[in-house]
SENUPA-607664 format. One record per atom (N, C-alpha, C, CB): residue number from 0; atom name; x, y, z. Coordinates in nm, 3 decimals, always signed. Glycine has a CB too. Example, Ala and Ser with C-alpha at 12.3 -4.5 7.8 and 13.67 -1.06 7.14 Angstrom:
+--------+------+---------+---------+---------+
! padren ! zanu !      c1 !      c2 !      c3 !
+--------+------+---------+---------+---------+
!      0 !    N !  +1.319 !  -0.569 !  +0.780 !
!      0 !   CA !  +1.230 !  -0.450 !  +0.780 !
!      0 !    C !  +1.320 !  -0.330 !  +0.780 !
!      0 !   CB !  +1.131 !  -0.447 !  +0.905 !
!      1 !    N !  +1.285 !  -0.225 !  +0.708 !
!      1 !   CA !  +1.367 !  -0.106 !  +0.714 !
!      1 !    C !  +1.290 !  +0.003 !  +0.787 !
!      1 !   CB !  +1.408 !  -0.060 !  +0.572 !
+--------+------+---------+---------+---------+
//
This chain:
+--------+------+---------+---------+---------+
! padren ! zanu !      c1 !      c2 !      c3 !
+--------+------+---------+---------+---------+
!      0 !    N !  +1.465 !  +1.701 !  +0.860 !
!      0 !   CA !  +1.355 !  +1.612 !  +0.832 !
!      0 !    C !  +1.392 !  +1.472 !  +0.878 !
!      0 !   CB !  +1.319 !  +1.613 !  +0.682 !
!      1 !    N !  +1.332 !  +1.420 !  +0.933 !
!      1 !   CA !  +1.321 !  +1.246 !  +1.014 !
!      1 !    C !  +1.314 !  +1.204 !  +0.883 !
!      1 !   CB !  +1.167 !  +1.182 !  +1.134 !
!      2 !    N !  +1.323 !  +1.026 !  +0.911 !
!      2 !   CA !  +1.257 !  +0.931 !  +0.808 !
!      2 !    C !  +1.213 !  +0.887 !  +0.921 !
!      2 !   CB !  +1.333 !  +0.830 !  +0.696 !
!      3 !    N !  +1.098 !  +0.843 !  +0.847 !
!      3 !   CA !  +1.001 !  +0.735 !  +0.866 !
!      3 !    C !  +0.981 !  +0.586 !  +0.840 !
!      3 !   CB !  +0.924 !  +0.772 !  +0.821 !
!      4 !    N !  +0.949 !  +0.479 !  +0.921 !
!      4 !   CA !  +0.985 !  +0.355 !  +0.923 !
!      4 !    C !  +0.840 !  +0.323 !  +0.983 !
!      4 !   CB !  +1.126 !  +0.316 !  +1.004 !
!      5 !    N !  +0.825 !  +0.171 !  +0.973 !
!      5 !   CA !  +0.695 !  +0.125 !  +0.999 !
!      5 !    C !  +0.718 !  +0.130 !  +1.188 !
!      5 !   CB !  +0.661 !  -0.052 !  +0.908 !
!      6 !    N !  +0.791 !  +0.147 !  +1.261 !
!      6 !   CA !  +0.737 !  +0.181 !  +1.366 !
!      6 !    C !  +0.680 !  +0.318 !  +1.439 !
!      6 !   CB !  +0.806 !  +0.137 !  +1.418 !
!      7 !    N !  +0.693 !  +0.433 !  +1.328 !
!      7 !   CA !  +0.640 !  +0.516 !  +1.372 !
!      7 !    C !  +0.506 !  +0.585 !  +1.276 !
!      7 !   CB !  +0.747 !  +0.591 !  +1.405 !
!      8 !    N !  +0.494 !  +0.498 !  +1.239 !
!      8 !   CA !  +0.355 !  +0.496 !  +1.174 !
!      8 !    C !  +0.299 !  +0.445 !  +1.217 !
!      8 !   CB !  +0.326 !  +0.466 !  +1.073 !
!      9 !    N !  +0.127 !  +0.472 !  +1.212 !
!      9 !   CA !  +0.014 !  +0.388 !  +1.287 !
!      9 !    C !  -0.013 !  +0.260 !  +1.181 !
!      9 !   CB !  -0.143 !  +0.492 !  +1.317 !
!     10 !    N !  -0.051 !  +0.171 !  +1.251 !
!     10 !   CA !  -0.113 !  +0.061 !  +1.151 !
!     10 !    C !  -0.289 !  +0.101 !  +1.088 !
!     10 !   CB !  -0.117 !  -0.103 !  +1.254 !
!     11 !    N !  -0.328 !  +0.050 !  +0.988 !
!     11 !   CA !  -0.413 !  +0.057 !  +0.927 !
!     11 !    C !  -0.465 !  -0.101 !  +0.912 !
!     11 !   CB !  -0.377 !  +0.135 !  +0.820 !
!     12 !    N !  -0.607 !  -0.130 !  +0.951 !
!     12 !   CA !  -0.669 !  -0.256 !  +0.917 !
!     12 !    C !  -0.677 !  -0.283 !  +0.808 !
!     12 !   CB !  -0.775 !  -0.275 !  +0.953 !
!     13 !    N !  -0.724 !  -0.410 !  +0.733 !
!     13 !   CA !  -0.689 !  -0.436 !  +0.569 !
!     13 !    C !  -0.823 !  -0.326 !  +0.511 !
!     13 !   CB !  -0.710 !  -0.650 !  +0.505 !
!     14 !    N !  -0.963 !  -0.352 !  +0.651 !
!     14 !   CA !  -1.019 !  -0.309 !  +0.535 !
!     14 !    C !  -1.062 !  -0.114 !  +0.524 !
!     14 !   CB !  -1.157 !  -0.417 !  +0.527 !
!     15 !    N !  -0.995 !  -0.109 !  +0.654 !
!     15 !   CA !  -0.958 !  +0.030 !  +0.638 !
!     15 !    C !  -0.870 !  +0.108 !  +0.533 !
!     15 !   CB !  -0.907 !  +0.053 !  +0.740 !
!     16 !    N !  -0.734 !  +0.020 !  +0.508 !
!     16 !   CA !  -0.666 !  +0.033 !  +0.379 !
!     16 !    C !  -0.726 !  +0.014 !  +0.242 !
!     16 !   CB !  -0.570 !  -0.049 !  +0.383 !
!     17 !    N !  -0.782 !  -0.068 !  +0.181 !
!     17 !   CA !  -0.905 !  -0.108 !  +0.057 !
!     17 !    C !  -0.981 !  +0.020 !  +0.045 !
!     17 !   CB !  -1.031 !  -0.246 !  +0.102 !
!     18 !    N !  -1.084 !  +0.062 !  +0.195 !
!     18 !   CA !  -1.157 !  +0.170 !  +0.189 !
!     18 !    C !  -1.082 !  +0.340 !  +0.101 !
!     18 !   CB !  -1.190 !  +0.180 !  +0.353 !
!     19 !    N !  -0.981 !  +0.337 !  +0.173 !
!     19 !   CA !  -0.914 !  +0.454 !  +0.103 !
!     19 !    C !  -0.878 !  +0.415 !  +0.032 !
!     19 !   CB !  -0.832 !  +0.529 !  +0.142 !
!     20 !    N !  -0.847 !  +0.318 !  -0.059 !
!     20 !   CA !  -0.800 !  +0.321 !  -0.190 !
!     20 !    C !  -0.917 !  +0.294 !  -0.276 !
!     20 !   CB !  -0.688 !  +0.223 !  -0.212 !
!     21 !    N !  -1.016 !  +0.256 !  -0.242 !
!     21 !   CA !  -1.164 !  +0.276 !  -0.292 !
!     21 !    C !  -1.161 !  +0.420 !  -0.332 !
!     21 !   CB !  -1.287 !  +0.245 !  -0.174 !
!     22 !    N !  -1.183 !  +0.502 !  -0.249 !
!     22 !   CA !  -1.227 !  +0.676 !  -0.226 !
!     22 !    C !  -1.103 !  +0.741 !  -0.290 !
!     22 !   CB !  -1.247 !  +0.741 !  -0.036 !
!     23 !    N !  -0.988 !  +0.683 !  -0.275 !
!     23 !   CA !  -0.867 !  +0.805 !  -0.361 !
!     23 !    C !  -0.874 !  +0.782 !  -0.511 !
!     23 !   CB !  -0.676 !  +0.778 !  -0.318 !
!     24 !    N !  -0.774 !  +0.861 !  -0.566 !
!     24 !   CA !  -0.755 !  +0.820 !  -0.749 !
!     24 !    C !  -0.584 !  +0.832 !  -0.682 !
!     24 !   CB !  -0.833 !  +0.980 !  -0.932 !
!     25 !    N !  -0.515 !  +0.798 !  -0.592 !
!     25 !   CA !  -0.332 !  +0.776 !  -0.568 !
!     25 !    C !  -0.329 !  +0.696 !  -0.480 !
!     25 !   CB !  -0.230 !  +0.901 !  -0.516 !
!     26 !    N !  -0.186 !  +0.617 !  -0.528 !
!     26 !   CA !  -0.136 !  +0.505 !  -0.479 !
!     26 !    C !  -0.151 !  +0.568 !  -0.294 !
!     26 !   CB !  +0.039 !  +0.467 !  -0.559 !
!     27 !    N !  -0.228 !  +0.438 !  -0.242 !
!     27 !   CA !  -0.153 !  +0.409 !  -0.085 !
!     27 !    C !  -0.111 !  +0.313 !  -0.044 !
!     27 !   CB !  -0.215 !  +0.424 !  +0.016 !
!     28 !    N !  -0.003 !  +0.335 !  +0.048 !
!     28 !   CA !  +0.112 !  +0.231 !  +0.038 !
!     28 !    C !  +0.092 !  +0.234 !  +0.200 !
!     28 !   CB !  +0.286 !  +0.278 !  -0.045 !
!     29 !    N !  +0.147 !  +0.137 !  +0.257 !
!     29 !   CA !  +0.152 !  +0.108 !  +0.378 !
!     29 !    C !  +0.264 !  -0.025 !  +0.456 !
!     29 !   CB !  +0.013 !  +0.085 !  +0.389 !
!     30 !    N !  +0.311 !  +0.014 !  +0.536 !
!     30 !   CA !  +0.431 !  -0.066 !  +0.588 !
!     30 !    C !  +0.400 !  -0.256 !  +0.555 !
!     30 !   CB !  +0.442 !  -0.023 !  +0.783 !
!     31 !    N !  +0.450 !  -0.311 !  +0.496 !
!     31 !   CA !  +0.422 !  -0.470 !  +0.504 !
!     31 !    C !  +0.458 !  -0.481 !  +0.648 !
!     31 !   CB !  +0.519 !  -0.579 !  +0.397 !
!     32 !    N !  +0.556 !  -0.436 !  +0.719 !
!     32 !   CA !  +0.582 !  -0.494 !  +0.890 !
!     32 !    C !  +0.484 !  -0.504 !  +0.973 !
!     32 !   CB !  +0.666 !  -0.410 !  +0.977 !
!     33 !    N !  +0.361 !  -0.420 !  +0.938 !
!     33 !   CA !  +0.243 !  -0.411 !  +1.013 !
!     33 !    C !  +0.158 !  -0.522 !  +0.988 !
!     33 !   CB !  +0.174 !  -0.292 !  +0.988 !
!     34 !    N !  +0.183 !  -0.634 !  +0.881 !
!     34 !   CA !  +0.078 !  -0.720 !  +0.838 !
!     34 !    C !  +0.132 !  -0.826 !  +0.854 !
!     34 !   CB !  +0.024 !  -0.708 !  +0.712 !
!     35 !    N !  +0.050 !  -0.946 !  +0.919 !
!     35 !   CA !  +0.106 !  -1.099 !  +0.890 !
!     35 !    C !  +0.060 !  -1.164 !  +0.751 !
!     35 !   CB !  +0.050 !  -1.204 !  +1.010 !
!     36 !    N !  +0.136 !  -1.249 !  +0.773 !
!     36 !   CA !  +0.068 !  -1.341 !  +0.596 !
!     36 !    C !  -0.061 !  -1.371 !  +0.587 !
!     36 !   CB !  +0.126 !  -1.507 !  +0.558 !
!     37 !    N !  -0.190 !  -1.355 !  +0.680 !
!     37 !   CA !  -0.288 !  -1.349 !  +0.650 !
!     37 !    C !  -0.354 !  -1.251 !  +0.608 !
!     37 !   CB !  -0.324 !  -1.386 !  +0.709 !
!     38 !    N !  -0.304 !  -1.120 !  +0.691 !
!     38 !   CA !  -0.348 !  -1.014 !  +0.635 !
!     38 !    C !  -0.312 !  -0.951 !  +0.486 !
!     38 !   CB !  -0.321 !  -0.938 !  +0.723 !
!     39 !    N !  -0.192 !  -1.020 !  +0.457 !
!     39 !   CA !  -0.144 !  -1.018 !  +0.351 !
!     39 !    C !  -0.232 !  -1.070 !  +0.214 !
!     39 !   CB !  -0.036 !  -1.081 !  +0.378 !
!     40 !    N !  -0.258 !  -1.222 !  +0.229 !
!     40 !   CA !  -0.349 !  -1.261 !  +0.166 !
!     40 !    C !  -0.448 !  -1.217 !  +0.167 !
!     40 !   CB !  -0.364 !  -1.344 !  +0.176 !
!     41 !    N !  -0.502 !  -1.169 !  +0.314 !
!     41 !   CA !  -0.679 !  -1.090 !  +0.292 !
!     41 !    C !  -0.665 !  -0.980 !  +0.153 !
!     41 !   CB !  -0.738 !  -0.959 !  +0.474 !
!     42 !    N !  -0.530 !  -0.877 !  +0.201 !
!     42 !   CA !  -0.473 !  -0.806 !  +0.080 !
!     42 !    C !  -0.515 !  -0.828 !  -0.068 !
!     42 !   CB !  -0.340 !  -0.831 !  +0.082 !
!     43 !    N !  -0.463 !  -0.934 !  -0.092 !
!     43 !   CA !  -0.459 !  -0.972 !  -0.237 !
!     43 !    C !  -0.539 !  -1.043 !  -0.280 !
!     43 !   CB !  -0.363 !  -1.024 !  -0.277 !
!     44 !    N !  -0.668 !  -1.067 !  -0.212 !
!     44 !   CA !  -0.817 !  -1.121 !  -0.235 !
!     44 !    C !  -0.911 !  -0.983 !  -0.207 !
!     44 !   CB !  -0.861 !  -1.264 !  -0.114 !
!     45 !    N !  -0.882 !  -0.918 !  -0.111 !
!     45 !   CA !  -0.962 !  -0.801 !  -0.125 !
!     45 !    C !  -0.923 !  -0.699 !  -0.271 !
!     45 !   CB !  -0.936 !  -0.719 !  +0.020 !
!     46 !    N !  -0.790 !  -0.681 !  -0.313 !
!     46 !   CA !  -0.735 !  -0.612 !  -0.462 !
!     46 !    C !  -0.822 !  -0.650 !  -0.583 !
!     46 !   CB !  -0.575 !  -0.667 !  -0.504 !
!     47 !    N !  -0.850 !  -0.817 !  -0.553 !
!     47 !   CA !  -0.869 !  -0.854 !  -0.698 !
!     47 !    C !  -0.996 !  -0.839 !  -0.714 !
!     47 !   CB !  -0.826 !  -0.988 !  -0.744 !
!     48 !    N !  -1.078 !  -0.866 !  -0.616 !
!     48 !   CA !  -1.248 !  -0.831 !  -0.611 !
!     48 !    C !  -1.281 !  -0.706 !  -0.590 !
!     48 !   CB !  -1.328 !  -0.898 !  -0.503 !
!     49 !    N !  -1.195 !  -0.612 !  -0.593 !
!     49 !   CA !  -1.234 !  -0.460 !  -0.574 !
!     49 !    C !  -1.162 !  -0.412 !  -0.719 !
!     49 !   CB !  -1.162 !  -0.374 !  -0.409 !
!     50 !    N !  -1.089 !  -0.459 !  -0.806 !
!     50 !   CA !  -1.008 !  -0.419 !  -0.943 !
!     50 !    C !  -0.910 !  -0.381 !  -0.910 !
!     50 !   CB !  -1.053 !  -0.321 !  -1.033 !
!     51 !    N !  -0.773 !  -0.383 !  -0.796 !
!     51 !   CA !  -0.692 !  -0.284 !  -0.777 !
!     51 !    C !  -0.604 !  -0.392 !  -0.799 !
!     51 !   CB !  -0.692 !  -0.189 !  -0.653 !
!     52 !    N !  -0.476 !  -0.269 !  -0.812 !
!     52 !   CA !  -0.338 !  -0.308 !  -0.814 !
!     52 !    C !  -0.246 !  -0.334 !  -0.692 !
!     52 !   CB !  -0.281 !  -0.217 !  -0.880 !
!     53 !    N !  -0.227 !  -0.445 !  -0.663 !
!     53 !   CA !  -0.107 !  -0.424 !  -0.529 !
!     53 !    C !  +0.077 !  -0.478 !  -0.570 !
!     53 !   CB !  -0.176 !  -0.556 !  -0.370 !
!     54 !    N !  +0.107 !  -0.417 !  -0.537 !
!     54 !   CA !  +0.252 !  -0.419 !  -0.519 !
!     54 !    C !  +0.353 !  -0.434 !  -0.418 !
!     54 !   CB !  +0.280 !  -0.337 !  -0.551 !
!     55 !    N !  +0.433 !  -0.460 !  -0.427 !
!     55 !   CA !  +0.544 !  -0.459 !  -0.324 !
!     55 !    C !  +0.627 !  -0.406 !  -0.354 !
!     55 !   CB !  +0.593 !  -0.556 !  -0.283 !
!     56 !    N !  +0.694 !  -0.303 !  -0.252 !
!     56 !   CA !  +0.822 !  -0.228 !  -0.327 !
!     56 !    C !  +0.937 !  -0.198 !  -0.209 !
!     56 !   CB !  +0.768 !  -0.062 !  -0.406 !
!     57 !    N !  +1.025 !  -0.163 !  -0.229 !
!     57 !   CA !  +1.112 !  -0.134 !  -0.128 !
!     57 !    C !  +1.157 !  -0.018 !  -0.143 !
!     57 !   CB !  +1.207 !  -0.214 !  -0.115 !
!     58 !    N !  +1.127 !  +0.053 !  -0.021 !
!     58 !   CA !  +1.179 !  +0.219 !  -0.076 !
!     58 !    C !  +1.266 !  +0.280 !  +0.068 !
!     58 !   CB !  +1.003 !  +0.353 !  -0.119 !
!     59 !    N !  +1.366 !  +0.370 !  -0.033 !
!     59 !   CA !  +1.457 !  +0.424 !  +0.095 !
!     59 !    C !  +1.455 !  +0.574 !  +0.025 !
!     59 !   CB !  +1.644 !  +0.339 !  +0.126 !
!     60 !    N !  +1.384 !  +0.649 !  +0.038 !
!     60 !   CA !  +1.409 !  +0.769 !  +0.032 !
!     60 !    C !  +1.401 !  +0.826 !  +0.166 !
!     60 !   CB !  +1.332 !  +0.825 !  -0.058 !
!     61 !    N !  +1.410 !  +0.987 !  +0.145 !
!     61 !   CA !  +1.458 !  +1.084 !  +0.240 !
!     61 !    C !  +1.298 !  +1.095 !  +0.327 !
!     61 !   CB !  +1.528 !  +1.246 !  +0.153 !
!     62 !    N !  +1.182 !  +0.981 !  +0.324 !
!     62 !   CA !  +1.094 !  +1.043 !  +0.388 !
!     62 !    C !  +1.048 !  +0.910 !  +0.422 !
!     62 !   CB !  +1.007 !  +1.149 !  +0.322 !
!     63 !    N !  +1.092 !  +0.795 !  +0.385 !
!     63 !   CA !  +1.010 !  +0.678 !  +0.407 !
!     63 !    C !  +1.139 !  +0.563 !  +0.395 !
!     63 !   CB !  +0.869 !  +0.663 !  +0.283 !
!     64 !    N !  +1.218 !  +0.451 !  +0.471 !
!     64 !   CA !  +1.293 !  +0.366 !  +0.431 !
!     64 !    C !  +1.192 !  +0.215 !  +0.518 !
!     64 !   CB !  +1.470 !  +0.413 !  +0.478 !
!     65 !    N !  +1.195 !  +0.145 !  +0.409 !
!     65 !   CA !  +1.129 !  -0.039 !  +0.422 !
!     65 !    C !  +1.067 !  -0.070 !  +0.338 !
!     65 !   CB !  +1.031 !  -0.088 !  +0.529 !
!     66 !    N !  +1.010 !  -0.178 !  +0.357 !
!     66 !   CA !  +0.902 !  -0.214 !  +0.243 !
!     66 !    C !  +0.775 !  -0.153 !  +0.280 !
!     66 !   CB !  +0.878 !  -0.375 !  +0.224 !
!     67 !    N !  +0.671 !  -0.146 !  +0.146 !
!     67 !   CA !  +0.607 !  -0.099 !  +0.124 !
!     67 !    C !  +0.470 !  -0.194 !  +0.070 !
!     67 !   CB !  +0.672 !  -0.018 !  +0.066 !
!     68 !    N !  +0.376 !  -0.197 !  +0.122 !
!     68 !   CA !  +0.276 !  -0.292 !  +0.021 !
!     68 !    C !  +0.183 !  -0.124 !  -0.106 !
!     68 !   CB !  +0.100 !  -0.417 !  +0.182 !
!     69 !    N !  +0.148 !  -0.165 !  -0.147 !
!     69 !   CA !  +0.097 !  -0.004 !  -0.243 !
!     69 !    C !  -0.050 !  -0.108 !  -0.315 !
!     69 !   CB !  +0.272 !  +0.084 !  -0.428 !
!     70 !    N !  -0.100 !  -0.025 !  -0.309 !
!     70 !   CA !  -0.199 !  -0.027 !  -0.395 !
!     70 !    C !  -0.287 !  +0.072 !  -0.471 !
!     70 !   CB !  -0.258 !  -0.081 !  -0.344 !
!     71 !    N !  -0.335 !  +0.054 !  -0.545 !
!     71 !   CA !  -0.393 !  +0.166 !  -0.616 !
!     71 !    C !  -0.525 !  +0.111 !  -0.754 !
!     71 !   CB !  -0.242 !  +0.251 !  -0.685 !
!     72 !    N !  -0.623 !  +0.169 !  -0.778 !
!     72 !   CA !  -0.707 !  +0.122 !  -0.885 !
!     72 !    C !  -0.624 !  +0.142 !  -1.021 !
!     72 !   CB !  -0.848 !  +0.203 !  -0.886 !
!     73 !    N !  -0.680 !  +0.002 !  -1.064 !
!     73 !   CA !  -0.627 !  -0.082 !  -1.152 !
!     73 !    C !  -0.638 !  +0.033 !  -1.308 !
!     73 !   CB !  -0.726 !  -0.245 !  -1.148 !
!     74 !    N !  -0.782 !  +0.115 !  -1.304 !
!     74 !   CA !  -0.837 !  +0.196 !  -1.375 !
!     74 !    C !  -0.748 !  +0.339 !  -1.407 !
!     74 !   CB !  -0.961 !  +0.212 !  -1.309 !
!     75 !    N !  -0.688 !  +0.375 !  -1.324 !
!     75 !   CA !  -0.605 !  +0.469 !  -1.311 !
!     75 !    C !  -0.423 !  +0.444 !  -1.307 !
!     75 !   CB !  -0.660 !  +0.525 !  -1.194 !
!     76 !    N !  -0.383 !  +0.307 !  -1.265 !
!     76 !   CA !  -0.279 !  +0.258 !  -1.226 !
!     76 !    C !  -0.157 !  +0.306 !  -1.369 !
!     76 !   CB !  -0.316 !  +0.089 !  -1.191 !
!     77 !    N !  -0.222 !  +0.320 !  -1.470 !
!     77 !   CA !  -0.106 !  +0.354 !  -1.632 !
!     77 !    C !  -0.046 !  +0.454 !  -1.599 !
!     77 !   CB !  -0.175 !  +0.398 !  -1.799 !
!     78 !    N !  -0.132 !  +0.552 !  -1.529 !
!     78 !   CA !  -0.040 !  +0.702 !  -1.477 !
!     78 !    C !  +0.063 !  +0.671 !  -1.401 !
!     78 !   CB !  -0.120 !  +0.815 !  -1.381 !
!     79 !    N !  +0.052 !  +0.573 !  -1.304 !
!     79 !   CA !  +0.122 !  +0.631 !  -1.219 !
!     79 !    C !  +0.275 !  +0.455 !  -1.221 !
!     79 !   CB !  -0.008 !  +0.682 !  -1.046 !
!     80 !    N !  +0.242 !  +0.419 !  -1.360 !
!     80 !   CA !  +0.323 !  +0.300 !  -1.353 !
!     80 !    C !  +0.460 !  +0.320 !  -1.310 !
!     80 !   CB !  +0.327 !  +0.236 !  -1.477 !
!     81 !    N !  +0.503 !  +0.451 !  -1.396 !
!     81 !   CA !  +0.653 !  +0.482 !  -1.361 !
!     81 !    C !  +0.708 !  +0.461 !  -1.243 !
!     81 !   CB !  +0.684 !  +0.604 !  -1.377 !
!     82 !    N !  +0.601 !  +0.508 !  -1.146 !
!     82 !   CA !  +0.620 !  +0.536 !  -0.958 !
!     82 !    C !  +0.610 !  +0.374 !  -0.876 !
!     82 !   CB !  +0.444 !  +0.659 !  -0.879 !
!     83 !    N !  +0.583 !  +0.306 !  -0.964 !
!     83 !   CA !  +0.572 !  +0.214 !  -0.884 !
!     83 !    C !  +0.702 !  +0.074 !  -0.935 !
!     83 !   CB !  +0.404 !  +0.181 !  -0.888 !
+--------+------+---------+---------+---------+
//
């Protein structure tokens, strides 16, 4: 099994990212390397007017190593606090 790093992942637009976390009930997370500090901020103005949770995390497991931006609805977010 490979790991995965933000260059071999596709990028996702902010509001393509929001959209699926609109439509899911689980965290999606997506490379911060792919985003500048604006998109970043679009991030965390689009979270708060849609109810969601965003995070930052740093993860090195056996399937994913970098940072991570995550988000997930705010409504559902108690489940899955442990994971994040």
């Amino acid at each position: 099994m490979s790991v995965d790093c933000y260059k071999t992942i596709e990028k996702s637009s902010v509001n393509e990212v929001i959209e699926t976390v609109l439509e899911e009930d689980y965290i999606i997370a997506v490379p911060i390397e792919h985003y500048s500090q604006d998109e970043l901020k679009e991030f965390a103005k689009k979270a708060k007017e849609n109810d969601l949770l965003l995070t930052i995390k740093a993860e090195y497991s056996n399937a994913y190593q970098g940072i991570l931006v995550q988000l997930i609805k705010k409504n559902i977010a108690d489940k899955f606090l442990k994971h994040l």
